[in-house]
C-alpha positions as CSV (number, residue, x, y, z in Angstrom):
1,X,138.8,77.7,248.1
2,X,136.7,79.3,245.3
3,X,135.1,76.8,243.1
4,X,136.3,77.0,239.5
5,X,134.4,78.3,236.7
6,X,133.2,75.7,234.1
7,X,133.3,76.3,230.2
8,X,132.0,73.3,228.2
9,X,132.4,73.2,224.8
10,X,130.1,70.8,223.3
11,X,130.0,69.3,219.4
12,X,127.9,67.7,217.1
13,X,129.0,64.2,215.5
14,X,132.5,64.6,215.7
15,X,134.5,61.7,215.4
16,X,136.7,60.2,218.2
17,X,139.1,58.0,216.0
18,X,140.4,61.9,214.5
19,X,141.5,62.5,217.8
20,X,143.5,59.9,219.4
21,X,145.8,62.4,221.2
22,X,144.1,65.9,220.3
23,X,143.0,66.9,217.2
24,X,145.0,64.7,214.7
25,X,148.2,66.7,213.1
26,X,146.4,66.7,209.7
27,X,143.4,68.6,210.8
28,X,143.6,72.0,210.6
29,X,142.8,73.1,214.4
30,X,145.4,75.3,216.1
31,X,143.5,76.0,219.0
32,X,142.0,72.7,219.6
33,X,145.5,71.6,219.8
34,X,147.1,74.4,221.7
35,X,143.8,73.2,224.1
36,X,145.1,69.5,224.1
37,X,148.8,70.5,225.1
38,X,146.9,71.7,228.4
39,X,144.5,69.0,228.8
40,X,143.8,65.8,229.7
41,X,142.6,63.3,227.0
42,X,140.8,61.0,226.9
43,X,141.7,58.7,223.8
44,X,139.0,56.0,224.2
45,X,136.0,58.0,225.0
46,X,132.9,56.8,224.2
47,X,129.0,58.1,224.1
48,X,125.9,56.0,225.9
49,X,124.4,56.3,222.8
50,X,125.0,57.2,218.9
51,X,122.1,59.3,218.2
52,X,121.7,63.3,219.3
53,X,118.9,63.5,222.1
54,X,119.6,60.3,224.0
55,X,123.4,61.1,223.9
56,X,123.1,64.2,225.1
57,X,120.4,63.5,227.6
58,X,122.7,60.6,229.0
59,X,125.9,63.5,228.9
60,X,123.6,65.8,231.3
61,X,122.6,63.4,233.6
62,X,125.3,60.8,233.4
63,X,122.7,58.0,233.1
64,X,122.1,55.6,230.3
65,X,118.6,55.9,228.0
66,X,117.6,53.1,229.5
67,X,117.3,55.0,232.6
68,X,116.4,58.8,231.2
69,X,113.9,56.6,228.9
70,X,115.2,59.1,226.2
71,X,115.5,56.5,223.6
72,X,115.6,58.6,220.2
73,X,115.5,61.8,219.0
74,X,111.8,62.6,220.5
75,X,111.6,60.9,223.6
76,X,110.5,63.3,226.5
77,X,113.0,63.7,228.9
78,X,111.3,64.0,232.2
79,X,112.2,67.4,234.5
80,X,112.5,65.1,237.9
81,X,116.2,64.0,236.5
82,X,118.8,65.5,237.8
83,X,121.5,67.1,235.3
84,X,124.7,68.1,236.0
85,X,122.9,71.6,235.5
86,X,121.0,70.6,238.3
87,X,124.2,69.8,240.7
88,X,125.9,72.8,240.3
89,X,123.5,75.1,240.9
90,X,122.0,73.8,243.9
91,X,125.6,74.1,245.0
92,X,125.8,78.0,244.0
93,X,126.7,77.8,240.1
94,X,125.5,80.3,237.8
95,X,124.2,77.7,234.8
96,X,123.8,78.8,231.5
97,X,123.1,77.0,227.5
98,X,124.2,78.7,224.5
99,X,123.4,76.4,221.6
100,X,121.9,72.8,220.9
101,X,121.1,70.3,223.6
102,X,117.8,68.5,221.9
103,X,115.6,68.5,225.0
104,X,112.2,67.0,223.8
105,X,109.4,67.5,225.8
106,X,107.6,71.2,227.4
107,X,110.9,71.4,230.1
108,X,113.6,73.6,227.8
109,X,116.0,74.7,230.7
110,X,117.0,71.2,232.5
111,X,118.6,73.2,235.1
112,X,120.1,75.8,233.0
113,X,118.8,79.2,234.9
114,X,119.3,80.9,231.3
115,X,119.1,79.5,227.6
116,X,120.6,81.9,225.2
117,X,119.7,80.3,222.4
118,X,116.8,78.2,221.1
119,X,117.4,74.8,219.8
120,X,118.1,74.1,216.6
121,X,116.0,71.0,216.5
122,X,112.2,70.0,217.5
123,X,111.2,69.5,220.8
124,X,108.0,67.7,220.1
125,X,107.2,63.3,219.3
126,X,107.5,64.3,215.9
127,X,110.8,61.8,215.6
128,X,109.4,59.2,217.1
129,X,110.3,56.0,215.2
130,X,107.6,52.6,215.4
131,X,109.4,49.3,216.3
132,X,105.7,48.3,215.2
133,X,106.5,48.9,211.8
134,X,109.4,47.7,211.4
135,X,111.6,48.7,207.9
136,X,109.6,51.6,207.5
137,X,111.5,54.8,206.4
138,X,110.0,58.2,207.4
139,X,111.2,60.0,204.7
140,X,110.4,63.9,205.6
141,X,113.4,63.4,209.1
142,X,115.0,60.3,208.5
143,X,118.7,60.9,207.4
144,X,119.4,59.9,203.7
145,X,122.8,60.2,201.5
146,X,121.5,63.7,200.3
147,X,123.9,65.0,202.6
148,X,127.0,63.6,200.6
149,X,125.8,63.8,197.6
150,X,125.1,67.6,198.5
151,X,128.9,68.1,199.7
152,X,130.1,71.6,199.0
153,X,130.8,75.4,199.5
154,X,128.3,78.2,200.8
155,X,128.9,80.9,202.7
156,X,125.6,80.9,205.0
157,X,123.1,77.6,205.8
158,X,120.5,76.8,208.3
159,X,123.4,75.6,210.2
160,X,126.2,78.3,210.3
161,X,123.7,80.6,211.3
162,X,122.3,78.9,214.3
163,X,126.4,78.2,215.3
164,X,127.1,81.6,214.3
165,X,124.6,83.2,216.7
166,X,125.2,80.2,219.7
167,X,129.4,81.6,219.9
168,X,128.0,85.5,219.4
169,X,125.4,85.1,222.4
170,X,128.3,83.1,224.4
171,X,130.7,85.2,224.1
172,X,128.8,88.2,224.9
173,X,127.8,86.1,228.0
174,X,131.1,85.5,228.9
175,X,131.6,89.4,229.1
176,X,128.9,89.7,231.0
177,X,130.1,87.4,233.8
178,X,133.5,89.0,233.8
179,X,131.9,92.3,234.3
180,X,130.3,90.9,237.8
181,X,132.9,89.0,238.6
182,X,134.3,92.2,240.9
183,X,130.8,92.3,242.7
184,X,129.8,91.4,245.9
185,X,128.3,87.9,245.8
186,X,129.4,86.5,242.7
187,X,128.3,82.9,242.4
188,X,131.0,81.0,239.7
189,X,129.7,79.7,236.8
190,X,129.0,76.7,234.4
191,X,128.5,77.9,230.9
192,X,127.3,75.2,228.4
193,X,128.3,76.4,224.4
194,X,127.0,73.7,222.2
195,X,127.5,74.2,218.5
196,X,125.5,71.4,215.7
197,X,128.8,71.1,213.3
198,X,130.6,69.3,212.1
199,X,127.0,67.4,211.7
200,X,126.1,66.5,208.0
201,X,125.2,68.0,205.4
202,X,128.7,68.6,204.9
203,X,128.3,72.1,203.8
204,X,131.9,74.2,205.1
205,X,132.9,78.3,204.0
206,X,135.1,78.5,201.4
207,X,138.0,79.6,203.7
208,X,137.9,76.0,205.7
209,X,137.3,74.4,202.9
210,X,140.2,75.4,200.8
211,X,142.6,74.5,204.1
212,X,141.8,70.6,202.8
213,X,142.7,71.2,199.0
214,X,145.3,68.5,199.4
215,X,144.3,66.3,202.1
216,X,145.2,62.8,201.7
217,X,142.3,61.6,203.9
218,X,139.8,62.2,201.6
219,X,139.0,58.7,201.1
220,X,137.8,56.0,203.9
221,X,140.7,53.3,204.9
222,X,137.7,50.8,205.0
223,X,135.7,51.2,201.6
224,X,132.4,50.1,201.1
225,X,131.4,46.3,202.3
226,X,129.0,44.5,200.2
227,X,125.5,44.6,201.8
228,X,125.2,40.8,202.4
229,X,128.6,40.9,204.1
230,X,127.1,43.5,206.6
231,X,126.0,42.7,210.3
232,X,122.2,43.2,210.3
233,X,122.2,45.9,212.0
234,X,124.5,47.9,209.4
235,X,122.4,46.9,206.9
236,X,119.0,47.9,208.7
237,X,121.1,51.5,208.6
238,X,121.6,51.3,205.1
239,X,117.9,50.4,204.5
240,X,117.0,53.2,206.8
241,X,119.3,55.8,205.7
242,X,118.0,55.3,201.5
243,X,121.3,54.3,200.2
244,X,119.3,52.5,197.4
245,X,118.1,55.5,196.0
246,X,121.8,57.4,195.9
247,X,124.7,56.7,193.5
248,X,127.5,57.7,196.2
249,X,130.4,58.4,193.9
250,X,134.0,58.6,195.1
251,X,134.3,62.2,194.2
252,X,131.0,62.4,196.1
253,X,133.1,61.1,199.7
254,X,135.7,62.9,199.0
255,X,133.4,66.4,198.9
256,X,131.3,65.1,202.1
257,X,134.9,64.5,204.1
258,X,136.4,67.4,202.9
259,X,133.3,69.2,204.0
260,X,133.6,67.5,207.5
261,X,137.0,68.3,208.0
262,X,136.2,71.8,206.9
263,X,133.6,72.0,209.9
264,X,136.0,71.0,211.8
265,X,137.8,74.3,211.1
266,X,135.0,76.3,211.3
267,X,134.6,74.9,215.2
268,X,137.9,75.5,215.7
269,X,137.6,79.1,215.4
270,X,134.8,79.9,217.4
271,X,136.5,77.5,219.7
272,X,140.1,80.2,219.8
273,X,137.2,83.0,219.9
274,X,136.0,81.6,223.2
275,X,139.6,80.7,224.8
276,X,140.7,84.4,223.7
277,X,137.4,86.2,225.9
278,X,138.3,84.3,228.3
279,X,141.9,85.2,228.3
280,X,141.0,88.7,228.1
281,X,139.1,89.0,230.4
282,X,141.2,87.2,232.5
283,X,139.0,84.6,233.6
284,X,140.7,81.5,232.0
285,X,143.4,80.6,234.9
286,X,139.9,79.9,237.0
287,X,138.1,78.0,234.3
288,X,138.0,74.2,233.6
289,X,137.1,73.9,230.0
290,X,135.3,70.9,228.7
291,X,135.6,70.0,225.4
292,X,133.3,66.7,223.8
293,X,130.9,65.9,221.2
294,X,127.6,63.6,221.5
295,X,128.5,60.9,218.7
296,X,130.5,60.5,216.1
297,X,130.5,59.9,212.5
298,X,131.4,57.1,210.2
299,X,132.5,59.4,207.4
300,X,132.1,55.9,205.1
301,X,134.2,53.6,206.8
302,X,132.6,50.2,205.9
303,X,130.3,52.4,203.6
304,X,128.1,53.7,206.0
305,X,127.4,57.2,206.8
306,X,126.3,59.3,209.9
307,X,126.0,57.7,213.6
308,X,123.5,54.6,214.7
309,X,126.1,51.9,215.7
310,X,128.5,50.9,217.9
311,X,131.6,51.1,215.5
312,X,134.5,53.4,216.7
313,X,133.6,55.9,214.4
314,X,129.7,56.3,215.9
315,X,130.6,55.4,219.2
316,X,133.9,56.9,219.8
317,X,133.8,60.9,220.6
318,X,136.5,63.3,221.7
319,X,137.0,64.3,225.8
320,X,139.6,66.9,226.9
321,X,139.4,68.6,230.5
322,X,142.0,71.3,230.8
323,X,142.0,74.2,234.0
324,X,143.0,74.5,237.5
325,X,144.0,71.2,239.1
326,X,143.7,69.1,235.7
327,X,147.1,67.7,234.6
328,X,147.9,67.5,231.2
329,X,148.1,63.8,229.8
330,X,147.0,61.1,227.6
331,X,144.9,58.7,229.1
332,X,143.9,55.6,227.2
333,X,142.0,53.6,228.9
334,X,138.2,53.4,227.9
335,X,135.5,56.3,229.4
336,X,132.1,57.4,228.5
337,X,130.5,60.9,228.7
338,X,128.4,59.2,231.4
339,X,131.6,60.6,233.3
340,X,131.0,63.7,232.4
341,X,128.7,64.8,235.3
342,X,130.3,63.3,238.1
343,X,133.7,64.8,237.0
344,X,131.8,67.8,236.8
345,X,131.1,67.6,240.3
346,X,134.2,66.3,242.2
347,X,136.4,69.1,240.1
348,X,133.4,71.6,241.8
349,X,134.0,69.9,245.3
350,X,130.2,68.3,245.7
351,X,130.2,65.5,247.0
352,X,130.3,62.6,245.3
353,X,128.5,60.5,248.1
354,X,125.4,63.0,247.2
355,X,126.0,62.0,243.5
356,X,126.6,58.7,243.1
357,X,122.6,57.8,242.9
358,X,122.1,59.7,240.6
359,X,124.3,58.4,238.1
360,X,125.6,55.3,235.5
361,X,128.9,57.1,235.6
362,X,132.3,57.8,237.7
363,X,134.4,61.1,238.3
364,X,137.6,61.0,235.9
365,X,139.5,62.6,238.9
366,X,140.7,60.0,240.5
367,X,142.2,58.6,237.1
368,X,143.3,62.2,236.2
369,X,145.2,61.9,239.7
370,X,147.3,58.5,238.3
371,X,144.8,55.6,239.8
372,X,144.1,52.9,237.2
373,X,140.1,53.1,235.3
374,X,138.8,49.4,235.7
375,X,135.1,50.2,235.1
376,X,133.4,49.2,231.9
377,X,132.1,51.2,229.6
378,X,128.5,50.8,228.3
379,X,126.1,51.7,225.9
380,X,122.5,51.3,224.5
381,X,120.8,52.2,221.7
382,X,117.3,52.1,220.8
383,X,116.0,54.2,217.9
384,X,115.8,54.6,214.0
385,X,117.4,51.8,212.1
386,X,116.9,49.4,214.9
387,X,114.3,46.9,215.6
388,X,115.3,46.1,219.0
389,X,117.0,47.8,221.5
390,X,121.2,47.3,221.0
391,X,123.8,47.2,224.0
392,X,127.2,47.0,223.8
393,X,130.4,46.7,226.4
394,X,133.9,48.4,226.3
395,X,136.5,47.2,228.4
396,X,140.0,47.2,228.1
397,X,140.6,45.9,224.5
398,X,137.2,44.4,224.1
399,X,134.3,45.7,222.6
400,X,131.1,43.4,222.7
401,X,127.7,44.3,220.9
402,X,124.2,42.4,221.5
403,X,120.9,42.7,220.0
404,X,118.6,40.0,220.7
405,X,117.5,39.8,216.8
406,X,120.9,39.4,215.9
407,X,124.5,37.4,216.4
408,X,126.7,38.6,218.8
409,X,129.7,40.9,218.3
410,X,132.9,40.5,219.7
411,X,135.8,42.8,218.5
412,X,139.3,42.9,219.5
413,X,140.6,46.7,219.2
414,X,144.3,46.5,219.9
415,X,144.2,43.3,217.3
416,X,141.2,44.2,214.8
417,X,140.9,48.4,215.5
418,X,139.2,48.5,211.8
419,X,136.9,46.0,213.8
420,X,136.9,43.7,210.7
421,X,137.2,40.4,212.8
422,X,134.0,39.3,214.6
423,X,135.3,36.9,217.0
424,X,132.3,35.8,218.9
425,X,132.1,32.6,216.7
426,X,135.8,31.6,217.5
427,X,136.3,29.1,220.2
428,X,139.1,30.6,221.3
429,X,137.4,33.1,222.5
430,X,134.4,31.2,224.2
431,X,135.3,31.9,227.5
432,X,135.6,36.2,226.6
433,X,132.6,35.9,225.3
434,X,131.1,34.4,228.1
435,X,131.9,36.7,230.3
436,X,130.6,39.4,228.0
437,X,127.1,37.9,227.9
438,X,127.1,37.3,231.7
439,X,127.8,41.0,232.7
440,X,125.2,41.8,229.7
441,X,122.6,39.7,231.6
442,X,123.3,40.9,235.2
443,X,123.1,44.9,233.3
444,X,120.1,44.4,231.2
445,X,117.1,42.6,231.2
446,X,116.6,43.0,227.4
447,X,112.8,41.9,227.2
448,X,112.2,44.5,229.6
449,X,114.1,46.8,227.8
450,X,112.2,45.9,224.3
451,X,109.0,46.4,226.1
452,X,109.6,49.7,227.4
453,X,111.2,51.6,224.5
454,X,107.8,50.2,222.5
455,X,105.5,51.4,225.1
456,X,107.3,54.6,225.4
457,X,106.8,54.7,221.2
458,X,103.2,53.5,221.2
459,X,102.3,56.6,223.8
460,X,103.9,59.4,222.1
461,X,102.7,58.5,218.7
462,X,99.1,59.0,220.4
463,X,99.8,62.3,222.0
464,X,102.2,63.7,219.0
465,X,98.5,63.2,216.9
466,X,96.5,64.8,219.4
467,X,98.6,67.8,219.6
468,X,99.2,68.3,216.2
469,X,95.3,68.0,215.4
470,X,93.3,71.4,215.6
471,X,95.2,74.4,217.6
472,X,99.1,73.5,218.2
473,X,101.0,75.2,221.3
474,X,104.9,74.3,220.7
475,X,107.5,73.0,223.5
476,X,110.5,74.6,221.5
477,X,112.2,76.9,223.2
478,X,111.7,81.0,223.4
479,X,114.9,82.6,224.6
480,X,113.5,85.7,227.1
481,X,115.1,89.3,226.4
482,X,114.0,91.8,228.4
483,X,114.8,94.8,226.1
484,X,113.8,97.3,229.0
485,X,116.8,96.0,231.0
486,X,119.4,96.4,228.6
487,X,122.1,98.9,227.7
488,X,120.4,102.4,229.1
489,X,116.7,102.9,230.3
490,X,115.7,105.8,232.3
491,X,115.4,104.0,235.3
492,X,119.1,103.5,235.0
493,X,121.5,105.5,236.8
494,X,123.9,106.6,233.4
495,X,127.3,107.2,235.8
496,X,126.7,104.0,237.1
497,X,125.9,102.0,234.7
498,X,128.4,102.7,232.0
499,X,130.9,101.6,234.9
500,X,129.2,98.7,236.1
501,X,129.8,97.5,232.3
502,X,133.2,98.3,231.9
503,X,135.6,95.3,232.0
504,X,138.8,95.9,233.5
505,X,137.9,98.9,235.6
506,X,140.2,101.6,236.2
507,X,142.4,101.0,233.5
């Protein structure tokens, strides 16, 4: 049997609650819904962490940060992990990146035999936040409220152009693989396309943002919670983030949502462009296409803005899986992107024996194929805006949060889905909660935990130092082009090659 091909389609911060069954039927997305009807999804996904480079570290390799000891947004992920990048290939994939996957440290590829694009973020310990200096604020990368205060139009930022070129260069590389696909020896292929919206600052074109001139979700259904009525950890956020120095109007959300929602749009498109070269170039009946984001966004639920926590709207990210042998369906119960990779796999036909130690996840397949999900979902977190490291459990309707500075959390989802209700005080739930902290403890030996992310700090503020003192050679990644091997050189046969690019042939 041939192995499929693998399209994943990868997002930045987009929002899990705004699709509980697809794209919600406000949103503009036509062909993120017309992808849902043939998918299966995944209504109570979740990420391993709610910040860019652990999250997406954890997505690749299907293990938590605690494990890939990429704990923020400059942590070096080591080359001796194996990715899902890594799986496929040794089992004959063609693997490819087109876009953002924030790999910090000197190894850009990961297993991908071919970046198309360079990242749109640093690859050096330039992020590195100091649990040594706790309640410091690093003002030059830290986020602040400057992106929704900053809501609006343009036609071109920093941001559409680096998505812009990642779904050109994809789609040109999809053509490309179509155009061997008649030739002896073609291996099947696992394309990553990883765009950076809907991520703040909520800039959107005009044409997406005037398809939410009426929206009635403009405003938050949670509004803004008084700081002293915060958990500490929302209000170490709202330190971190500078909310002091903002006046956030309400006009002001309305701008940065409509903005979001715009992006939203925007994806959507280049989305329908890929689905379309696929179609045409009739690869799609033997793709699986992946669609999922890293983290969400709270959008100002409870006030807050951007990612950090473990609150549906940070922790909760879109998963659909549509292609050969995937039934269409809703499944609800809770999954991470730690699946990700060994789903990956068993759809390729690896074996999952082989895989298993290499990852904090399980293949979806098996629930795809109607058996019942009983695994719980977990999560860490361990960067700016936290003191300490935070975990947290999903299972069935519980969700339970622990940081060792703070109280516990204990939320009831089908009951309290706003998560207004922190039950961990209630006797009545004494025994939950129990049972909560003794699965935490068997997981996670937090003082271990603590002690590592610091040391892993205290070492790359030393060698970020170094590096940048005196002559500096950067990690990011240079995308190779080999000009003399493309469209005609005279070392080219002319007959022969304007054939060998033509896609169908003989038509």
């Amino acid at each position: 049997m041939n192995k499929p091909n693998i399209l994943i389609v990868m997002v930045d911060q987009l929002n899990g609650t705004l699709f509980p069954d697809g794209p919600a039927d406000w949103l503009h997305a036509p062909h993120l819904k017309a992808l849902a009807a043939r998918s299966a999804r995944f209504a109570n996904n979740y990420t391993s962490s709610p910040l860019c480079a652990p999250a997406r570290a954890s997505f690749m390799a299907g293990q938590l940060p605690s494990r890939t000891r990429v704990y923020d947004n400059a942590a070096e992920y080591v080359s001796s992990i194996p990715t899902f990048a890594h799986h496929l290939r040794r089992a004959g994939y063609y693997t490819a990146l087109s876009g953002k996957m924030h790999f910090v440290g000197p190894d850009q590829l990961h297993g991908f035999e071919e970046r198309l694009t360079t990242d749109i973020y640093p690859a050096d310990f330039g992020w590195t936040p100091d649990y040594r200096k706790p309640g410091e604020r690093i003002d030059w990368w830290y986020h602040n409220l400057g992106s929704v205060t900053g809501a609006g139009v343009a036609e071109i930022t920093n941001q559409m152009e680096y998505d812009d070129e990642v779904a050109f260069l994809a789609n040109q590389k999809l053509y490309h693989l179509a155009r061997e696909r008649d030739d002896a020896g073609r291996r099947p292929w696992c394309l990553t396309v990883s765009f950076t919206h809907p991520h703040d600052p909520y800039v959107a074109r005009r044409k997406f943002w005037d398809l939410y001139e009426d929206c009635k979700h403009l405003l938050p259904e949670i509004g803004e919670i008084p700081l002293g009525e915060q958990d500490p950890h929302s209000q170490r956020i709202i330190f971190s983030c500078d909310y002091r120095n903002f006046e956030v109007s309400e006009e002001h959300i309305r701008r940065a949502r409509r903005g979001y929602f715009a992006n939203i749009s925007y994806i959507d498109e280049k989305v329908g462009e890929l689905i379309d070269t696929l179609s045409r170039t009739r690869m799609l009946d033997d793709t699986l296409i992946v669609f999922c984001s890293d983290h969400g966004d709270m959008l100002g639920e409870r006030g807050l803005w951007f990612k950090m926590n473990f609150f549906e709207g940070s922790a909760r990210v879109p998963l659909m899986i549509a292609g050969p042998g995937v039934a269409p369906a809703l499944h609800m119960a809770p999954v991470s992107n730690l699946d990700v990779t060994p789903t990956l796999c068993d759809l390729a036909g690896i074996s999952m024996e082989e895989i298993k130690p290499w990852t904090d996840g399980e293949s979806l397949k098996p629930m795809m194929d109607g058996a019942p999900r009983v695994t719980p979902v977990l999560m860490e977190y361990a960067a700016e805006g936290s003191y300490a490291p935070l975990v947290g459990i999903r299972e069935g309707k519980w969700k339970y949060i622990h940081c060792e500075l703070d109280p516990e959390q204990l939320f009831d989802l089908e009951a309290d889905p706003k998560e207004l209700t922190n039950l961990a005080g209630d006797p009545a739930h004494a025994d939950i909660l129990e049972g909560f902290r003794t699965r935490r403890k068997a997981q996670w030996d937090m003082t271990a935990f603590d002690a590592a992310v610091r040391e892993s700090q205290a070492r790359r503020w030393v060698v970020y130092e170094a590096l940048r003192n005196g002559a500096y050679y950067p990690w990011d990644h240079q995308p190779l082009r080999d000009a003399s091997e493309r469209y005609m050189r005279n070392h080219m046969n002319l007959d022969i090659l304007e054939e060998s690019k033509r896609y169908p042939r003989g038509e």
